[in-house]
NUFIZA-363739 format. One line per 10 residues: number of its first residue (from 1); their letters; for each residue x negated, y, z of N, C-alpha, C, O. Coordinates in steps of 0.05 Angstrom, whole numbers, plus 5000, padded with zeros to 4 digits. Example, Ala and Ser with C-alpha at 12.3 -4.5 7.8 and 13.67 -1.06 7.14 Angstrom:
# residues 2
1> as> 4736/4886/5156/4754/4910/5156/4736/4934/5156/4715/4934/5169; 4743/4955/5142/4727/4979/5143/4742/5001/5157/4732/5023/5161
# end
This chain:
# residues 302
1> xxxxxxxxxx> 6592/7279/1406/6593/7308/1400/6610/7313/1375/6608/7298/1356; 6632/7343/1377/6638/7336/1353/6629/7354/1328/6620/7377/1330; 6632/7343/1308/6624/7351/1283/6628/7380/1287/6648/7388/1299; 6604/7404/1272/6604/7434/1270/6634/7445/1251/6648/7465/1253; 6634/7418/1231/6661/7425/1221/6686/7414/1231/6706/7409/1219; 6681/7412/1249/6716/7416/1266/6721/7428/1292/6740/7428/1308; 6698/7439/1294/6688/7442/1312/6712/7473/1324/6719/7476/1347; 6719/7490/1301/6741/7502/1303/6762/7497/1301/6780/7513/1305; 6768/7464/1293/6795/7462/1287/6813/7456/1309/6801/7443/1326; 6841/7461/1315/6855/7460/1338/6870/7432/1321/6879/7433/1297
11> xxxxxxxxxx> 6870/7404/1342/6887/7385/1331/6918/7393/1340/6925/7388/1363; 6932/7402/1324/6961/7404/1327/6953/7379/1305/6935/7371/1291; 6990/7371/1315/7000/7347/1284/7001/7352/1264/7000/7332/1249; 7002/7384/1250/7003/7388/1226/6975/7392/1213/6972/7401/1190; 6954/7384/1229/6927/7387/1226/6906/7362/1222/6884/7360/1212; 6929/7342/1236/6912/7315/1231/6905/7306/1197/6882/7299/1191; 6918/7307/1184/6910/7306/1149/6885/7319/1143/6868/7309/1127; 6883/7340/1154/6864/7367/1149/6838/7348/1160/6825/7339/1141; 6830/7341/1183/6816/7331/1203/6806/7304/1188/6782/7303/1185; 6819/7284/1178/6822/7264/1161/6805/7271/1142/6782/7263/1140
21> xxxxxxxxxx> 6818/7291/1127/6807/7299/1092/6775/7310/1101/6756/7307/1086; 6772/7322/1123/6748/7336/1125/6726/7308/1135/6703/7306/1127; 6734/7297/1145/6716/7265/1159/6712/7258/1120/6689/7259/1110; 6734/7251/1102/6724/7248/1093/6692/7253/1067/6675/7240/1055; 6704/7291/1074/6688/7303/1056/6656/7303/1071/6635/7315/1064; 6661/7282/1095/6623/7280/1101/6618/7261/1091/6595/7255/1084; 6639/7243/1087/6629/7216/1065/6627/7224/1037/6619/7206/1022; 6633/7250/1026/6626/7258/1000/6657/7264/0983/6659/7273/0960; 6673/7260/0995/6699/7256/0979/6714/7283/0977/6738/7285/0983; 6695/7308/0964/6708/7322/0957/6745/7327/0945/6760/7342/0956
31> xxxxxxxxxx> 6751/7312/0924/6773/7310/0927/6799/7310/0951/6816/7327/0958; 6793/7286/0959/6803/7285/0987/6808/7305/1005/6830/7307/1015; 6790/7320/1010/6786/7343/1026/6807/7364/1016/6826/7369/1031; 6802/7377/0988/6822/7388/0979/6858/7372/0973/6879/7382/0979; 6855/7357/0967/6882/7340/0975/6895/7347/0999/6919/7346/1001; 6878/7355/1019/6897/7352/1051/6899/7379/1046/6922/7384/1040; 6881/7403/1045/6889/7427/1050/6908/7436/1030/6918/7458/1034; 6917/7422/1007/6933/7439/0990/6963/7419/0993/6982/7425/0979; 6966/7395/1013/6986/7380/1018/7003/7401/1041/7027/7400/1039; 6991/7417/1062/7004/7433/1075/7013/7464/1074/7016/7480/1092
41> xxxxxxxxxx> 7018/7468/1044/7005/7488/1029/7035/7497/1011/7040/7518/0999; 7051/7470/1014/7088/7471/0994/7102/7493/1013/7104/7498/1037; 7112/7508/0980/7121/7537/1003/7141/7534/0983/7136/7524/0962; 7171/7545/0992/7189/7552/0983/7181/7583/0973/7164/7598/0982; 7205/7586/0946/7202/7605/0940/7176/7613/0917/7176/7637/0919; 7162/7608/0903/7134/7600/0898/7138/7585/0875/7144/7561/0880; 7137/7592/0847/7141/7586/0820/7114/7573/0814/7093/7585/0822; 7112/7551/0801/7069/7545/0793/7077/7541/0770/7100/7533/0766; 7059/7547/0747/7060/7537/0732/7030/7527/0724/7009/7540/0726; 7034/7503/0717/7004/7495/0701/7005/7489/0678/7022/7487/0660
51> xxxxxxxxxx> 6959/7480/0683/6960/7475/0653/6965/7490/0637/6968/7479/0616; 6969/7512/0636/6975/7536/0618/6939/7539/0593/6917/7542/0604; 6940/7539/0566/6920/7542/0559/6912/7571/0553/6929/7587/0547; 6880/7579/0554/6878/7611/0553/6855/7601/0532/6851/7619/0516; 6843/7583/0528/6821/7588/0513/6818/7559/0495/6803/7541/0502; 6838/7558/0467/6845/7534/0457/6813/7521/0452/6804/7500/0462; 6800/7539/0433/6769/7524/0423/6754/7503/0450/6740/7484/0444; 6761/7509/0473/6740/7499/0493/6761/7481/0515/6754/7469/0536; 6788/7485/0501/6807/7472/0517/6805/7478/0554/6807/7461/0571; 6802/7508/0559/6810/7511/0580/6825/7522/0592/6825/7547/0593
61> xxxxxxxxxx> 6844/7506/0607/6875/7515/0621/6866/7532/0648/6844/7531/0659; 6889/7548/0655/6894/7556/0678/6917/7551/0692/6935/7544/0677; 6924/7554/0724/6949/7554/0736/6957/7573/0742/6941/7586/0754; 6980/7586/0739/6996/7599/0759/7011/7608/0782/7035/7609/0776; 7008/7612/0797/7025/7616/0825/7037/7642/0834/7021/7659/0841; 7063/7648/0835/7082/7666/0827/7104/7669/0851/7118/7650/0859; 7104/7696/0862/7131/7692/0876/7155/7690/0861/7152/7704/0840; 7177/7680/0862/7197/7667/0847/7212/7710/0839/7213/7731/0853; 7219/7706/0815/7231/7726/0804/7216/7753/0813/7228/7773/0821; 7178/7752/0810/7171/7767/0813/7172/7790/0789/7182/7782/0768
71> xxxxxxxxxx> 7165/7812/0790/7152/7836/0763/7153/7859/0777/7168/7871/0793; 7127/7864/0764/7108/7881/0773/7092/7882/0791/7084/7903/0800; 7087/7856/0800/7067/7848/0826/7042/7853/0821/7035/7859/0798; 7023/7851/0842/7001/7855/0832/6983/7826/0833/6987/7810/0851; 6963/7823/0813/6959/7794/0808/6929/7793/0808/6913/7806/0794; 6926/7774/0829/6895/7767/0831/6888/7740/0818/6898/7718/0817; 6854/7757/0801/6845/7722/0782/6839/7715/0799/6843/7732/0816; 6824/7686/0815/6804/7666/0823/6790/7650/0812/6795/7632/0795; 6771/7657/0822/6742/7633/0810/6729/7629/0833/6718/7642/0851; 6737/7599/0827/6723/7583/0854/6696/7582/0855/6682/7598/0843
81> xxxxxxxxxx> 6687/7565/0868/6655/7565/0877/6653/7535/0866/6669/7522/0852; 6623/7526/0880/6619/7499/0866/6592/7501/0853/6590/7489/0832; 6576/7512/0862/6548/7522/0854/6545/7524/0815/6523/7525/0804; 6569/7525/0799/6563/7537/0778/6562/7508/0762/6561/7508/0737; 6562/7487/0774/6555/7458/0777/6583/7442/0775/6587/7429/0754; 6604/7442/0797/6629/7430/0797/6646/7445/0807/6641/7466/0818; 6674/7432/0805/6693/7446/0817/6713/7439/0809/6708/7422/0792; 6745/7444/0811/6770/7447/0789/6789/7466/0804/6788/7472/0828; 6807/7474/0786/6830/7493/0793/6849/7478/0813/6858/7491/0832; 6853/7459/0810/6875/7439/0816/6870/7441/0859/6885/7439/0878
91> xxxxxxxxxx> 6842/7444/0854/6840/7445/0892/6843/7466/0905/6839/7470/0929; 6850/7484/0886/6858/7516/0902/6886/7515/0896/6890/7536/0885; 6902/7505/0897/6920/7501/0905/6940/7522/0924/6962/7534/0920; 6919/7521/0950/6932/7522/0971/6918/7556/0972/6928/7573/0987; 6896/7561/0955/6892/7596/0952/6917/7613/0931/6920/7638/0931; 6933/7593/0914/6944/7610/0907/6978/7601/0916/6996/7615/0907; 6983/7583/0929/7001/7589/0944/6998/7609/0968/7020/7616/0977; 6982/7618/0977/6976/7632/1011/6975/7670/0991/6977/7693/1000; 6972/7664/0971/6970/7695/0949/7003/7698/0940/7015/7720/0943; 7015/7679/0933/7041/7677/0924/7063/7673/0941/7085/7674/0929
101> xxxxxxxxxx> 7063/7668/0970/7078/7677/0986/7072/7709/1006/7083/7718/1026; 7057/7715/0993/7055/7742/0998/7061/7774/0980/7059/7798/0983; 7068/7752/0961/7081/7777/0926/7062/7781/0914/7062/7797/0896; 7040/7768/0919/7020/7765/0901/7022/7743/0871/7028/7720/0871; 7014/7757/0849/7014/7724/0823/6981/7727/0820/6962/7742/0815; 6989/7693/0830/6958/7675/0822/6949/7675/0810/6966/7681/0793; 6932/7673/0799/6913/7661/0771/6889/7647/0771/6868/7659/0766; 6889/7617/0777/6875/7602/0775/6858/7596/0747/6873/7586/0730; 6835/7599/0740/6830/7587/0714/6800/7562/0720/6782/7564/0737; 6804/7545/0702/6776/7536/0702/6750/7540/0692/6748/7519/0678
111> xxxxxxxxxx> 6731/7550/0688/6708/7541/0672/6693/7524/0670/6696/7503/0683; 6665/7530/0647/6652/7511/0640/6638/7514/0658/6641/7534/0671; 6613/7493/0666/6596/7487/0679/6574/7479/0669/6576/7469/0647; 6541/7482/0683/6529/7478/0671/6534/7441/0685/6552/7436/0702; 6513/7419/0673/6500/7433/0650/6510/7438/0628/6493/7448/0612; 6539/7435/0617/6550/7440/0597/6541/7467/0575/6535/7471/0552; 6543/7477/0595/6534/7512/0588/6514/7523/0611/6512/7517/0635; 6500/7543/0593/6489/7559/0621/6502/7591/0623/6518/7594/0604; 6500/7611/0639/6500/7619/0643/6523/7641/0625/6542/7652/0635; 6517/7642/0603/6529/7658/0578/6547/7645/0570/6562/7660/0556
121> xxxxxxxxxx> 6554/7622/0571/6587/7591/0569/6603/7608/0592/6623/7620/0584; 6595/7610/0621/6613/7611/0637/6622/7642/0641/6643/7654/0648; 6602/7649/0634/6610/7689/0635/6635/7691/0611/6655/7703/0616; 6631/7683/0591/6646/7683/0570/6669/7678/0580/6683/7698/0585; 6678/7649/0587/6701/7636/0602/6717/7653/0615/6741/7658/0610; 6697/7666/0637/6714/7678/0667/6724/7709/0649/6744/7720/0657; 6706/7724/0620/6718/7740/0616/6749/7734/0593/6772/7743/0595; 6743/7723/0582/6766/7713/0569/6795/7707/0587/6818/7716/0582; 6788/7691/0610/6817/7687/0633/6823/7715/0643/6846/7722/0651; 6802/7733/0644/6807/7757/0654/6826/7775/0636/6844/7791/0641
131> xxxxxxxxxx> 6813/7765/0608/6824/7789/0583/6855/7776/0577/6873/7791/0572; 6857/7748/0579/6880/7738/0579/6904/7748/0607/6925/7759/0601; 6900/7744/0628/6910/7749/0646/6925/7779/0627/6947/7783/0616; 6901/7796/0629/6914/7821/0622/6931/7823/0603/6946/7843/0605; 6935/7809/0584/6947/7807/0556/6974/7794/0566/6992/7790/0549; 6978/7789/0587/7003/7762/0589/7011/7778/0614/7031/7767/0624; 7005/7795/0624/7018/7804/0658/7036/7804/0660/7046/7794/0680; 7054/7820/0637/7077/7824/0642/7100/7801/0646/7121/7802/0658; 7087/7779/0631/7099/7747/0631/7095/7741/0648/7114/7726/0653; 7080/7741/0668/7069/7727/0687/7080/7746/0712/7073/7744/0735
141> xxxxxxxxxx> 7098/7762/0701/7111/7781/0733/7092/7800/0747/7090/7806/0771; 7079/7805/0729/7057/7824/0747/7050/7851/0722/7059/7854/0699; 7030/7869/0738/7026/7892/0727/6999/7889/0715/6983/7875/0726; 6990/7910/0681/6972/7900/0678/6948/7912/0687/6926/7902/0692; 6958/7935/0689/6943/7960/0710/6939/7949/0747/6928/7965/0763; 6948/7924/0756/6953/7919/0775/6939/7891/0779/6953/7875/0792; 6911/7881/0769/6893/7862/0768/6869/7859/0786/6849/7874/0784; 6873/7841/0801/6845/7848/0825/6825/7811/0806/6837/7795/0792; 6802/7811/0812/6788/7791/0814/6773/7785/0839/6760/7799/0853; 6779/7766/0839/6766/7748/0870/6746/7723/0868/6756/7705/0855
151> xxxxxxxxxx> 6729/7718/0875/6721/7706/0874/6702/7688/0898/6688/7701/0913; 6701/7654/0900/6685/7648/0933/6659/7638/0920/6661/7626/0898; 6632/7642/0929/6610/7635/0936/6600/7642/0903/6598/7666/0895; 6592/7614/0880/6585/7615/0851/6609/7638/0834/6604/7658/0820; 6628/7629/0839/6653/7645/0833/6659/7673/0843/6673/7690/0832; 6643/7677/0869/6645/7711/0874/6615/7716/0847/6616/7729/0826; 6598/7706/0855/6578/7720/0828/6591/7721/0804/6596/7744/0796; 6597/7705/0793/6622/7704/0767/6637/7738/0764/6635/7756/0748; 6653/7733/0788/6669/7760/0788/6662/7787/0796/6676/7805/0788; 6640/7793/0811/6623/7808/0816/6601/7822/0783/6596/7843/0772
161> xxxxxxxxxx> 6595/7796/0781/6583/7804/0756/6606/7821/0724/6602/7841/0710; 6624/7804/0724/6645/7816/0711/6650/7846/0716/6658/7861/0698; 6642/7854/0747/6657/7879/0752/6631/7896/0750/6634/7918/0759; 6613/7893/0744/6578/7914/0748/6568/7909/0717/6554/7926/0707; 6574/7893/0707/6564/7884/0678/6584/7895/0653/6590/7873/0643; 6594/7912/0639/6617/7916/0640/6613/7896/0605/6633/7891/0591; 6591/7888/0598/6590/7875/0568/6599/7853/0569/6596/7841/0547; 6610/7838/0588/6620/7820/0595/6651/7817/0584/6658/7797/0571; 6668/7840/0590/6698/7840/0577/6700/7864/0560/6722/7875/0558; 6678/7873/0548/6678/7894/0523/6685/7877/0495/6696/7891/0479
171> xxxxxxxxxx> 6681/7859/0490/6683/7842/0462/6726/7845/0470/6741/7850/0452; 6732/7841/0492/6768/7851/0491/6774/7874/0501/6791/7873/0519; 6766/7897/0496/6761/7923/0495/6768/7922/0518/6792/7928/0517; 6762/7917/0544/6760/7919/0572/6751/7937/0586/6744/7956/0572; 6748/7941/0604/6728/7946/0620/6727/7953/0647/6743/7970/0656; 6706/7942/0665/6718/7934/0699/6737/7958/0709/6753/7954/0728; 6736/7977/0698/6751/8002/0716/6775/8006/0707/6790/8024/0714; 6783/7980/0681/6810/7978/0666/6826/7951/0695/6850/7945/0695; 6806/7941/0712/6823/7930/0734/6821/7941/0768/6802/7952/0779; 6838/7936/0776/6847/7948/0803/6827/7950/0829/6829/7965/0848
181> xxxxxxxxxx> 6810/7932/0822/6790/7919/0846/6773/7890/0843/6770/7877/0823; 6763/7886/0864/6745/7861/0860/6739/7847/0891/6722/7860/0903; 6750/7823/0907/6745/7819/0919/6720/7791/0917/6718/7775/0899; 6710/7791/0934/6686/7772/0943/6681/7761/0968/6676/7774/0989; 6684/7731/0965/6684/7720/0992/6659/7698/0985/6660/7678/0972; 6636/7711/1002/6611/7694/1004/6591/7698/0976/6572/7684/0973; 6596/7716/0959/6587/7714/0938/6556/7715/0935/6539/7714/0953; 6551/7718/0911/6522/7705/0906/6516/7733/0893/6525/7735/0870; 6502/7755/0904/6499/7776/0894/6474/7784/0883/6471/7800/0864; 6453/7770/0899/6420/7790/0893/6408/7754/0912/6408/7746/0935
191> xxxxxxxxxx> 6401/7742/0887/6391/7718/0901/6368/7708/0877/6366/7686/0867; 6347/7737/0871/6321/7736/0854/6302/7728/0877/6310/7732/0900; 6277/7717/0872/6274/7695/0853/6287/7669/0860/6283/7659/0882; 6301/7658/0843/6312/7630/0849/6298/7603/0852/6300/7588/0832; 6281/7593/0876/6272/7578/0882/6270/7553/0859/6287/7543/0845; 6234/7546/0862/6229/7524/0842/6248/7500/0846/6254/7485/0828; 6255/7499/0872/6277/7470/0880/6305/7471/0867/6316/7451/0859; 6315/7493/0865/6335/7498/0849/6344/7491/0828/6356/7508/0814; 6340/7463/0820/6334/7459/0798/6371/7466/0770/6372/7471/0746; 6386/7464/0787/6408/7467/0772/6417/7507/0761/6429/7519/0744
201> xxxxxxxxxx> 6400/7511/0790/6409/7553/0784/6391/7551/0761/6400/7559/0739; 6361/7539/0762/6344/7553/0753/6348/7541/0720/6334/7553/0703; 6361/7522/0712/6371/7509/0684/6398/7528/0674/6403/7532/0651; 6413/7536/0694/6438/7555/0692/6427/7591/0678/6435/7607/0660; 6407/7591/0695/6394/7614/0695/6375/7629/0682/6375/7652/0673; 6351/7605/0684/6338/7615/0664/6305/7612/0683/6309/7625/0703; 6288/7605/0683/6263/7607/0695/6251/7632/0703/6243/7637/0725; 6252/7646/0684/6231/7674/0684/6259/7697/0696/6283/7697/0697; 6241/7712/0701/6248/7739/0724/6270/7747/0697/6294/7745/0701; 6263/7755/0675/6282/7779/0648/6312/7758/0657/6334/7768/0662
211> xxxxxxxxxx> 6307/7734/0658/6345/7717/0650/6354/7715/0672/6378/7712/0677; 6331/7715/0694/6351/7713/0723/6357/7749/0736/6370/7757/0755; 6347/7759/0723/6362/7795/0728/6382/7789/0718/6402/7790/0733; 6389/7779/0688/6419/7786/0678/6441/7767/0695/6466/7765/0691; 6431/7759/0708/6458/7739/0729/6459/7764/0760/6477/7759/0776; 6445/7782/0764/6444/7795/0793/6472/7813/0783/6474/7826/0762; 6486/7810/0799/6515/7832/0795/6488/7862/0818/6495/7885/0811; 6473/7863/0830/6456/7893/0839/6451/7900/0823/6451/7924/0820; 6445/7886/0805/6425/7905/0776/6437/7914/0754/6429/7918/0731; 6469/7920/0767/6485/7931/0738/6505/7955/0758/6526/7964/0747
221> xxxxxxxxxx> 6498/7962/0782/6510/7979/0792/6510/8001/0775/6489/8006/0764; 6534/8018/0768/6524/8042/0768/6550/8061/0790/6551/8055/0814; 6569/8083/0778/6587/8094/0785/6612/8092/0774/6629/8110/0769; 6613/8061/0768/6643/8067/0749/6658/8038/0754/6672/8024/0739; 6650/8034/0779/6659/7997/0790/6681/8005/0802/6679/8023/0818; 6707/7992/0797/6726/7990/0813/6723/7981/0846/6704/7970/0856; 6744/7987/0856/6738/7988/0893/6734/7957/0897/6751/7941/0891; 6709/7951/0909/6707/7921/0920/6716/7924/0950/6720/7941/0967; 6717/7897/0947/6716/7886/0984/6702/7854/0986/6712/7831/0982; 6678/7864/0992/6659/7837/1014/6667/7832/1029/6675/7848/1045
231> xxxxxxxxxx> 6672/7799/1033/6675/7789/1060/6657/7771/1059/6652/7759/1038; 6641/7763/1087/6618/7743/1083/6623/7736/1117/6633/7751/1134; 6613/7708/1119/6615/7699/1142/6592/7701/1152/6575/7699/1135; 6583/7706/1179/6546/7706/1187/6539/7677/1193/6517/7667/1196; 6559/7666/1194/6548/7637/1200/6538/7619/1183/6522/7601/1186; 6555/7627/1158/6532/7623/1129/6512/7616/1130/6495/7630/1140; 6503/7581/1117/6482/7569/1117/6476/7566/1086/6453/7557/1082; 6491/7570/1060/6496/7568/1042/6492/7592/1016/6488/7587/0992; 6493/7618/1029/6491/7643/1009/6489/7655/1031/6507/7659/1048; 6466/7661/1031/6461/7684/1061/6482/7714/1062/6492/7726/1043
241> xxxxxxxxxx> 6484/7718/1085/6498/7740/1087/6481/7770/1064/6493/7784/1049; 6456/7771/1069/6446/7787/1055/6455/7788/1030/6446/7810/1022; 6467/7779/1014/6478/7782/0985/6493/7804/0989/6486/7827/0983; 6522/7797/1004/6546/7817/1012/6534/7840/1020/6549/7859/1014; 6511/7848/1032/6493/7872/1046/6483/7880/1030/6486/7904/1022; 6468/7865/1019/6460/7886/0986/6472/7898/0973/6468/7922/0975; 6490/7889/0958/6514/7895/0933/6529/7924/0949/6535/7946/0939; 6533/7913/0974/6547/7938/0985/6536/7961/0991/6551/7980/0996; 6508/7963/0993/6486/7985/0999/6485/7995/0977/6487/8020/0978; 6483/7985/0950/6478/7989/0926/6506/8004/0907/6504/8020/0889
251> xxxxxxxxxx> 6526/7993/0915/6553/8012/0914/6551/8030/0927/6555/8052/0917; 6542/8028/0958/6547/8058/0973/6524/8073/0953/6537/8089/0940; 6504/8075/0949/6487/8089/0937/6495/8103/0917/6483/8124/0912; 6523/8093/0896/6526/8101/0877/6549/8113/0878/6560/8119/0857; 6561/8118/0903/6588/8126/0916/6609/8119/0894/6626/8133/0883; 6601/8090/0893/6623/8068/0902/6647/8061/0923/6641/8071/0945; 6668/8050/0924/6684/8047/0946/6676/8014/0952/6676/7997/0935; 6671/8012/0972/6665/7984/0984/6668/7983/1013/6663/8000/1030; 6680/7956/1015/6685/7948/1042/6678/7938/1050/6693/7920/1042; 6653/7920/1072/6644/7899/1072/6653/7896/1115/6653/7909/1136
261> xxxxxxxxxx> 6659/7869/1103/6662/7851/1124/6655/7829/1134/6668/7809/1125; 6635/7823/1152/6621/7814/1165/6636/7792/1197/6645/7799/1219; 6632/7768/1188/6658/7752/1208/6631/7733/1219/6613/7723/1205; 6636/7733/1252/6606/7727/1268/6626/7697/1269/6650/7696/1273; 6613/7684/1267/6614/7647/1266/6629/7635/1247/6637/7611/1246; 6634/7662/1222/6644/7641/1210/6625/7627/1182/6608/7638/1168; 6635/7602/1180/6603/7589/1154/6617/7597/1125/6638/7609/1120; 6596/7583/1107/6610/7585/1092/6643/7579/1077/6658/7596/1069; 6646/7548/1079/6671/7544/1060/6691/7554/1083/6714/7555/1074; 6692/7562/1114/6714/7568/1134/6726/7591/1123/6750/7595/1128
271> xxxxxxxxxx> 6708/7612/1101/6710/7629/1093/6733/7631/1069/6746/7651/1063; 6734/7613/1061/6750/7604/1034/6782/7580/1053/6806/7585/1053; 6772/7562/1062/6788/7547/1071/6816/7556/1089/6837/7544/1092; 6804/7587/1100/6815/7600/1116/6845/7620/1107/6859/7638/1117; 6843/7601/1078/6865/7615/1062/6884/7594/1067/6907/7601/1067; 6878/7570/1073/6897/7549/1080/6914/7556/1102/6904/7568/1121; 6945/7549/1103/6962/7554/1133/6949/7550/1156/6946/7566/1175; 6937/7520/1154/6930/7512/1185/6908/7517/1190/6898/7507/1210; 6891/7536/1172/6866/7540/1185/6859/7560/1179/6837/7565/1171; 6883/7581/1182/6885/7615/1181/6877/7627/1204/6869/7650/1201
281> xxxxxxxxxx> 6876/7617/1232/6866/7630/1257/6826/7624/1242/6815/7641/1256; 6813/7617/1233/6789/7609/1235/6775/7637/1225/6754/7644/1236; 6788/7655/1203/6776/7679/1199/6799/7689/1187/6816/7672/1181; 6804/7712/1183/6818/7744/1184/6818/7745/1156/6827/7765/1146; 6808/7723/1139/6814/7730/1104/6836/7739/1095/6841/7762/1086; 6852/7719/1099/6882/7729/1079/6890/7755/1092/6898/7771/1075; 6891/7765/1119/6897/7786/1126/6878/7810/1119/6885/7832/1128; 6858/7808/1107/6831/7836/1098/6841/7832/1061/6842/7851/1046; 6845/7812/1057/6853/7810/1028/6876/7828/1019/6871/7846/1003; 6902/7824/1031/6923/7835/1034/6922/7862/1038/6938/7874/1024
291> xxxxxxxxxx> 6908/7875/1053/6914/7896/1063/6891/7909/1042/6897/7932/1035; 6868/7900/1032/6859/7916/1005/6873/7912/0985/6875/7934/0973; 6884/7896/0974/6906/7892/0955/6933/7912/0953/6946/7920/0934; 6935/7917/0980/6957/7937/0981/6955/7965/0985/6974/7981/0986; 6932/7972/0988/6916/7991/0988/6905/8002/0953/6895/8023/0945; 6911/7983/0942/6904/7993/0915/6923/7989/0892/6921/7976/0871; 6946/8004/0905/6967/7991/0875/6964/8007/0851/6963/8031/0849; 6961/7985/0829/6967/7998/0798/6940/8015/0800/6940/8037/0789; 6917/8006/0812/6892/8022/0809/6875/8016/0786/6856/8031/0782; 6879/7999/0772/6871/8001/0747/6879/8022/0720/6899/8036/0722
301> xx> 6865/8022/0701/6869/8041/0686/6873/8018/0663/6859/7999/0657; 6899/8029/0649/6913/8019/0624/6889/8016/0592/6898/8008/0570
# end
C-alpha cells in the first residue's frame, strides 16, 4: 500500500527527488526532505539574497527572494512552522522562490525557539523582521505600504498574533493596519486549553489559562485588523481545521475582511509544500495567495 504521503503525488521524472526526500522524511530526515523540494525550485530571473542580519544582539539573519530589478512590489514576510520548537529559513527556499517568480519580494527570517525562549523571545523576533522589513522596503524593491505577513501552522500563530495583538510592533511605532494583509496557512489560532501532553506548547506558553490567552490571536480581535486570508486543509491531522473557523467567525463579528478557505483532502504540510513547482496540482495555495495579494495593493497605511 502506498504511503498517505504520496499518496497524491504523480511520479513524473521531475518528481522522483521529491518522492526520495519524502521516504526519507519517514526516517526522520527532515533536512532531506526540504533539500528535494527547494532543489526543483532554481528559477531564472530571481535575485536571493542571504544571511542578511535584522537583529545583531541575537544574531538573527533573514533571506531574501526578489524578482530581478524589482521596485515597488509588494512583499510578503514568512514564518515557517515547526511547532515553535524547530525549523530554519534555509528550507523555504522553494516558498520564496514560488513568491518571487510571481513579482512578489520574499522575506524569509528566522527565529528563536523555545526552549531557548518562550513565547515573548519569539514574538519579539517575528516583530522586529516585520519592523525591519518595513524600514528597508524600499531596498529590497518593494513598497512599504505594500507588506503582507504569512505565515504556516506555529508561524501562522506568530503572524496572526502580530496582526490582532497590535503591542507586539508598537515598541517600532507600528501597527497591524500600518500593513497590507495577513495570510495564514494552517495556523494555530484558538487552541485553549493546551493539553497536559503538550509538554513543549505548554513550557512555550505558559501552564495557567492568563499566559495561554496572551498566545490566542481570537482574543485580540477587535475592528482594526488588516484583510486576512485563511487557508486550512480539512484533512489536517495536525492543527485542526477549527482554528481557521474561529479566527474567521471572530473577524466576521467585528466586520473584519476575511477569507477563509477550506481544501477537502488536503493535510497539513500539502498545505505549505504545495508552494513547491511539482507539487502545485495538490492544493490551490499559490493561486488563492496571489490573487489576495493582488487584490490588496499598497493597502497598508504609511
Amino acid at each position: 500500500m502506498m504511503h498517505p504521503l504520496l499518496a497524491n503525488v504523480r511520479l513524473r521524472p521531475i518528481l522522483i527527488g521529491i518522492v526520495l526526500c519524502i521516504a526519507a522524511l519517514l526516517g526522520g530526515c527532515k533536512t532531506t526532505l526540504f533539500a528535494g523540494l527547494n532543489a526543483t525550485d532554481r528559477r531564472a530571473g530571481i535575485e536571493a539574497r542571504h544571511n542578511i542580519v535584522f537583529d545583531a544582539d541575537h544574531q538573527l539573519k533573514l533571506d531574501v527572494y526578489r524578482p530581478a530589478h524589482a521596485t515597488h512590489a509588494p512583499i510578503v514576510v514568512f514564518f515557517y512552522g515547526g511547532s515553535w520548537v524547530h525549523g530554519e529559513r534555509a528550507w523555504y527556499r522553494f516558498v520564496g522562490t514560488a513568491l518571487a517568480a510571481e513579482g512578489i519580494v520574499a522575506v524569509i527570517p528566522d527565529y528563536r525557539k523555545y526552549p531557548q525562549v518562550t513565547m515573548d523571545g519569539f514574538m519579539q523576533d517575528a516583530a522586529r523582521a516585520v519592523a525591519w522589513t518595513h524600514a528597508h522596503a524600499d531596498d529590497l524593491g518593494g513598497a512599504a505600504n505594500d507588506i503582507f505577513v504569512m505565515g504556516h501552522s506555529a508561524g501562522g500563530q506568530i503572524g496572526a498574533l502580530l496582526m490582532t495583538d497590535p503591542s507586539w510592533l508598537a515598541p517600532y511605532g507600528l501597527h497591524p493596519n500600518n500593513l497590507a494583509g495577513f495570510i495564514g496557512l494552517a495556523g494555530c489560532y484558538d487552541f485553549m486549553p493546551i493539553p497536559a501532553n503538550e509538554k513543549d506548547m505548554l513550557g512555550a506558553f505558559g501552564h495557567d489559562a492568563a499566559s495561554q490567552a496572551r498566545a490566542q490571536p481570537v482574543r485580540f480581535v477587535s475592528d482594526k485588523e488588516p484583510p486576512m486570508l485563511l487557508l486550512q486543509g480539512e484533512a489536517d491531522r495536525e492543527v485542526a481545521p477549527s482554528n481557521a473557523i474561529s479566527l474567521a467567525h471572530v473577524l466576521q463579528a467585528h466586520h473584519d475582511e476575511v477569507t477563509l478557505r477550506l481544501y477537502p483532502g488536503v493535510s497539513h504540510n500539502a498545505l505549505v509544500f504545495a508552494l513547491s513547482r511539482p507539487l502545485r496540482d495538490d492544493a490551490p495555495t499559490l493561486e488563492d495567495v496571489l490573487t489576495f495579494v493582488r487584490a490588496h495593493p499598497g493597502g497598508g497605511v504609511k
